[in-house]
C-alpha positions in Angstrom: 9.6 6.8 -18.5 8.5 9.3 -21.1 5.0 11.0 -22.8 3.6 9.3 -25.9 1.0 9.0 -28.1 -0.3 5.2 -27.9 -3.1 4.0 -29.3 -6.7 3.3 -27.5 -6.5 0.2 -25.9 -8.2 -3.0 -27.1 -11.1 -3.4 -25.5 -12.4 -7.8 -25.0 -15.3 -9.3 -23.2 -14.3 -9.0 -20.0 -13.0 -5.1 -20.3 -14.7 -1.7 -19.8 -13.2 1.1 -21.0 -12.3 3.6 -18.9 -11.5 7.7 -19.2 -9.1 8.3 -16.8 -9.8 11.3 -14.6 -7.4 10.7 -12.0 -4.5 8.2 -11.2 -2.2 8.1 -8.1 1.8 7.1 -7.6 2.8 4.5 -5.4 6.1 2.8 -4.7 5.5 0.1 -7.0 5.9 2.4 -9.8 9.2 2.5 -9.0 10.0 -0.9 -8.6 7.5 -2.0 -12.1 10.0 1.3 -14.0 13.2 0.4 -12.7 12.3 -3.2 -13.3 13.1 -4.5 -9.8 10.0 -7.2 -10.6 11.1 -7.6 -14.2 11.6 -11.6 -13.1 8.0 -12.2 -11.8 6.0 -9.5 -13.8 7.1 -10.0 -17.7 6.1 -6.7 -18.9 6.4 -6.0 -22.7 7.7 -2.6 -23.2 6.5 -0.2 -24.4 4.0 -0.2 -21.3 2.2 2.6 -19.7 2.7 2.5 -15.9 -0.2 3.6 -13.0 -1.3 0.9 -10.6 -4.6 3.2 -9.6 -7.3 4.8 -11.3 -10.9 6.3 -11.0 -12.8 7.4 -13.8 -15.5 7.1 -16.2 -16.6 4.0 -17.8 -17.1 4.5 -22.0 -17.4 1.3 -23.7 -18.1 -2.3 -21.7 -17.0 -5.5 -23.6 -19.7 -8.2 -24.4 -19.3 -10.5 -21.4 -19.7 -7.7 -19.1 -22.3 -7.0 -16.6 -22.6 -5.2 -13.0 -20.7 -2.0 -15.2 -22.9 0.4 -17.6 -21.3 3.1 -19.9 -21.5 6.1 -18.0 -20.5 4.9 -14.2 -17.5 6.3 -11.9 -15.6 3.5 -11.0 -11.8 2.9 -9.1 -9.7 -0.2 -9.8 -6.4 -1.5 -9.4 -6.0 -3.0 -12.1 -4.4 -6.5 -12.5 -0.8 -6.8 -12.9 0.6 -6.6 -16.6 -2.5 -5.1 -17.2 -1.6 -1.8 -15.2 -2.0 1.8 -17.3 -3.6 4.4 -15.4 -1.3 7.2 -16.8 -2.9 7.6 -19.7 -6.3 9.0 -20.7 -8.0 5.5 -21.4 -7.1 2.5 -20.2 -8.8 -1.1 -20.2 -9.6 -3.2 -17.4 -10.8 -6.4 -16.4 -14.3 -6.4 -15.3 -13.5 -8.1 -12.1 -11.3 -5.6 -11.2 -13.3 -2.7 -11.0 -16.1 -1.4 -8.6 -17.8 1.7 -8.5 -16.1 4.5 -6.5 -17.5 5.1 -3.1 -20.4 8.0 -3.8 -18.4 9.8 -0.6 -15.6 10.5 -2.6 -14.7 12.5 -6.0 -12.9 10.6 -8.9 -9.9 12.3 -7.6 -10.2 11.4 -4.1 -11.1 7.5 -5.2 -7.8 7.5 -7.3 -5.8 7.7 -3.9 -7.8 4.3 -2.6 -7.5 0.7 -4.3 -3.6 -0.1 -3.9 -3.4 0.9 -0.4 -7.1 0.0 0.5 -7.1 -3.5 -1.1 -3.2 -3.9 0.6 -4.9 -3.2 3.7 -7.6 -5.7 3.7 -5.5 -8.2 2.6 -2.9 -7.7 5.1 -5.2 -7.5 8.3 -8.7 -9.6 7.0 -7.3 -12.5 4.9 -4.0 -12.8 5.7 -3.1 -11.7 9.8 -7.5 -12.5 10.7 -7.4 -9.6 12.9 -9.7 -9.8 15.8 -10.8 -7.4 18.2 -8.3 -6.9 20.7 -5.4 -7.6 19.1 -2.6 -5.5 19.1 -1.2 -4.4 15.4 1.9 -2.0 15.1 1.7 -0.1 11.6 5.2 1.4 10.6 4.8 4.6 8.9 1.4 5.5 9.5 1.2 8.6 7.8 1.9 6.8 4.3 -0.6 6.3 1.6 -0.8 2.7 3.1 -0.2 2.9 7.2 -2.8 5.9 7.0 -5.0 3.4 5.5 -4.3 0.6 7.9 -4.9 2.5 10.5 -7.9 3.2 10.1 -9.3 -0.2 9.1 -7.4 -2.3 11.5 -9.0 0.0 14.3 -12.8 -0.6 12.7 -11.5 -4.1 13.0 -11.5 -3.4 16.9 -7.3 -3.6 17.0 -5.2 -1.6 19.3 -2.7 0.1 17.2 0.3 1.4 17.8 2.2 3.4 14.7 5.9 4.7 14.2 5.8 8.8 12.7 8.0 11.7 12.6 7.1 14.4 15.4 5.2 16.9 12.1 2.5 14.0 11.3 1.8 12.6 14.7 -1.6 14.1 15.2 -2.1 13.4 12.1 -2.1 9.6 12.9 -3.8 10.3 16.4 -6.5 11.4 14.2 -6.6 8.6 12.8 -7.0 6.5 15.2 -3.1 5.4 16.6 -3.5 4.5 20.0 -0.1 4.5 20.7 2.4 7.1 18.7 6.1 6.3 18.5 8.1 9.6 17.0 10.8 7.5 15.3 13.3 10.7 15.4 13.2 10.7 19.1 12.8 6.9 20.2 13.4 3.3 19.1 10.0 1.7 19.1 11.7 -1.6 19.7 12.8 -0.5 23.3 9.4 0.8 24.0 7.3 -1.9 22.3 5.9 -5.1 23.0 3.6 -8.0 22.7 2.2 -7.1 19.5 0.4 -9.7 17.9 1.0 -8.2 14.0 3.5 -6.0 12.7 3.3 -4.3 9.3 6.8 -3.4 8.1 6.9 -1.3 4.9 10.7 -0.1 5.3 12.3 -3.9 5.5 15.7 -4.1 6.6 16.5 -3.6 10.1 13.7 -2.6 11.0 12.2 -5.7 9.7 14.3 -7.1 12.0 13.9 -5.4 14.9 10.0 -5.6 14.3 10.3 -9.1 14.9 11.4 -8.8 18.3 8.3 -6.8 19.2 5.4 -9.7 18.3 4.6 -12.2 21.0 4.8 -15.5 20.8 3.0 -17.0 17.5 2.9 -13.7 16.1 3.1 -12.1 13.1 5.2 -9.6 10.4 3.9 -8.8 7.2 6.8 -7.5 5.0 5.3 -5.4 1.6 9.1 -4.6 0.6 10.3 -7.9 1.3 12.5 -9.7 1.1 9.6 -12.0 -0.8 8.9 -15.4 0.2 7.9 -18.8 -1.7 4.1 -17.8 -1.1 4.8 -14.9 -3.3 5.8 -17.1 -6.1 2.9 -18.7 -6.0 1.0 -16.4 -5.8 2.1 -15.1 -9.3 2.0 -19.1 -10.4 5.6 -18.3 -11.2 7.7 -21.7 -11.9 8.9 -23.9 -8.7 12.2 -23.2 -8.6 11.4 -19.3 -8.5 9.3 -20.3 -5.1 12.9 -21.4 -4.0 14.6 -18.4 -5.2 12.4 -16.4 -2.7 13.0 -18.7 0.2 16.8 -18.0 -0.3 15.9 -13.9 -0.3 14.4 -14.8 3.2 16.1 -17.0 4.5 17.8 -14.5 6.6 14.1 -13.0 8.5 12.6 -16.4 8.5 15.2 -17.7 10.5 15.2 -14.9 13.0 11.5 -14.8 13.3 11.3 -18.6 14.1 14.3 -18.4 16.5 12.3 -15.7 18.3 8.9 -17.9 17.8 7.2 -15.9 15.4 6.7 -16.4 12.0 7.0 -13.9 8.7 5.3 -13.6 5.3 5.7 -11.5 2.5 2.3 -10.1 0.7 1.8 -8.6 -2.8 -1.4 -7.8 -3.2 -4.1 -8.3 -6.0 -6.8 -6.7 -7.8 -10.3 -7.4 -6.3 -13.0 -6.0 -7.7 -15.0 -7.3 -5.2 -13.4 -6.4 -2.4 -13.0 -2.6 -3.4 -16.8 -3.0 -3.4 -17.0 -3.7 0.6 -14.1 -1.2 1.1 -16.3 1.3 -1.1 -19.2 0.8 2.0 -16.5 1.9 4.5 -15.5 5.2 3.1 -19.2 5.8 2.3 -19.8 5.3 5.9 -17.3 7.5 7.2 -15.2 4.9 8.7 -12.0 5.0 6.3 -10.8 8.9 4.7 -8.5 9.3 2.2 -5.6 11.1 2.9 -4.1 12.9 -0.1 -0.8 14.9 0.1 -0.9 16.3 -3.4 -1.9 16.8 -6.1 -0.7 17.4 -10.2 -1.7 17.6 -13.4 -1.6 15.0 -15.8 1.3 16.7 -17.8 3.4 16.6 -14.8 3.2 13.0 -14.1 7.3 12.7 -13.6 7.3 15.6 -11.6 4.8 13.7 -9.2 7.1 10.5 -9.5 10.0 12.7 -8.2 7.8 14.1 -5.8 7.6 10.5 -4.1 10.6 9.0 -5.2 12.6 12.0 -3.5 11.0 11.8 -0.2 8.7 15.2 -0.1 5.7 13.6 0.4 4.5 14.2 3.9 1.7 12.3 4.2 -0.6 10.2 2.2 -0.9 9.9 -1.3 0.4 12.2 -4.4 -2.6 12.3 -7.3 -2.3 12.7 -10.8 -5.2 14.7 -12.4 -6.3 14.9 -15.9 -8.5 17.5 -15.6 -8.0 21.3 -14.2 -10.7 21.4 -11.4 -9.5 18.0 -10.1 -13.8 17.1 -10.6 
């Protein structure tokens, strides 16, 4: 990954054009750079990377409506369409909403990845209901932080796993139950759980399994992926077997153990950024931001994550001084 000069982006029907003012890095940089993905997402380098954006829409494409020249708006844009480190990038009108009043552009470019990854995991995929019990692994991340907080609007009990320096941090939240992974195993103190979100994979995918009651369920967003992921990406049929043989290994555990797991990936939605917009406005969901750098020191903020220093929440990448 390198600086470059690139042209403006093409701008169709569907697009609006947008001036950056703010991305933020998540793991699936990594994994889109390295090209872990490079099987399902067929990206045609040169490519400018960014999965989140906020800024300022400057041109709108024939065929749009809902967006004006002149509005703030956040998106996650679609996959092989991604590009929010840069200073204009071009996205589908169904993928963008305006950015929650609440928030500045910088604070908004924290939000669609983890917010849309937390509706999809706990309203259309696990149907959370009041009640239920949901364990969140990692909870000071850009996405547990995020789950949190919307699974307990969702009237869940949730328990979180957290090092000792963020756990009031998640109490504030709203964990009702903190495990301090550097001092216990939450699988000897757990149980019952009704959802798990694992976002570490590995054994403690595994050992999250034997924490759900019967019927329940684990969401893996590392993986391994399943054939639902395939798809998902309308990827070919045989790939949809290629993932069943990645998880075969968790698949067979959870339904030895009567419980059941799915992999998600989650997608751009417009729309639903727009109802996740009402909840920050509302005070119910907060961004929480860890860091933030300018837009000339985008690797160093890649580092930042990649080498672990993050301590909570999300690392920002701002293109303007007074991060306005």
């Amino acid at each position: 990954m390198r600086a470059a000069e690139v042209p403006e982006p093409t701008v169709g029907d569907r697009d609006v054009l947008v001036r950056v003012s703010a991305a933020s890095i998540n793991p699936l940089d990594k994994l889109v750079r390295n090209g872990e993905l490079k099987q399902v997402l067929k990206y045609k380098r040169p490519f400018v990377l960014g999965h989140d954006v906020a800024g300022v829409v400057t041109r709108v494409g024939s065929a749009v409506h809902g967006l004006k020249v002149g509005d703030e708006v956040y998106a996650r844009p679609r996959d092989l369409r991604v590009g929010g480190f840069a200073e204009f990038i071009a996205i589908d009108m169904d993928d963008v909403a305006p950015k929650p009043a609440s928030l500045t552009l910088y604070e908004a470019a924290a939000v669609p990845l983890v917010a849309l990854a937390a509706w999809q995991i706990l309203v259309d995929q696990a149907h959370v209901k009041p009640g239920q019990k949901v364990l969140i692994h990692a909870g000071a991340g850009g996405l547990g932080s995020t789950v949190i907080q919307l699974a307990k609007h969702l009237g869940a009990t949730v328990a979180t796993t957290t090092d000792t320096d963020t756990e009031k941090l998640v109490r504030d939240l709203g964990a009702d139950v903190v495990v301090d992974y550097t001092k216990e195993d939450f699988s000897n103190v757990l149980s019952g759980y009704d959802l798990v979100l694992d976002s570490l994979g590995g054994t403690n995918l595994e050992k999250s399994l034997t924490v759900l009651k019967p019927g329940g369920l684990a969401i893996g967003v590392v993986g391994p992926p399943d054939a639902g992921f395939a798809k998902h990406l309308g990827a070919p049929s045989f790939m949809g077997l290629v993932m069943n043989t990645l998880s075969r290994k968790v698949r067979k555990q959870a339904k030895a153990l009567g419980v059941r797991y799915q992999f998600l990936f989650m997608q751009a939605s417009g729309s639903q950024l727009r109802k996740l917009s009402a909840l920050y406005d509302s005070g119910k969901l907060r961004p929480v931001i860890d860091s933030t750098f300018p837009f000339d020191q985008t690797l160093e903020a890649m580092a930042h994550v990649e080498q672990g220093r993050t301590k909570a929440g999300k690392v920002v990448v701002s293109m303007v001084p007074d991060n306005d």
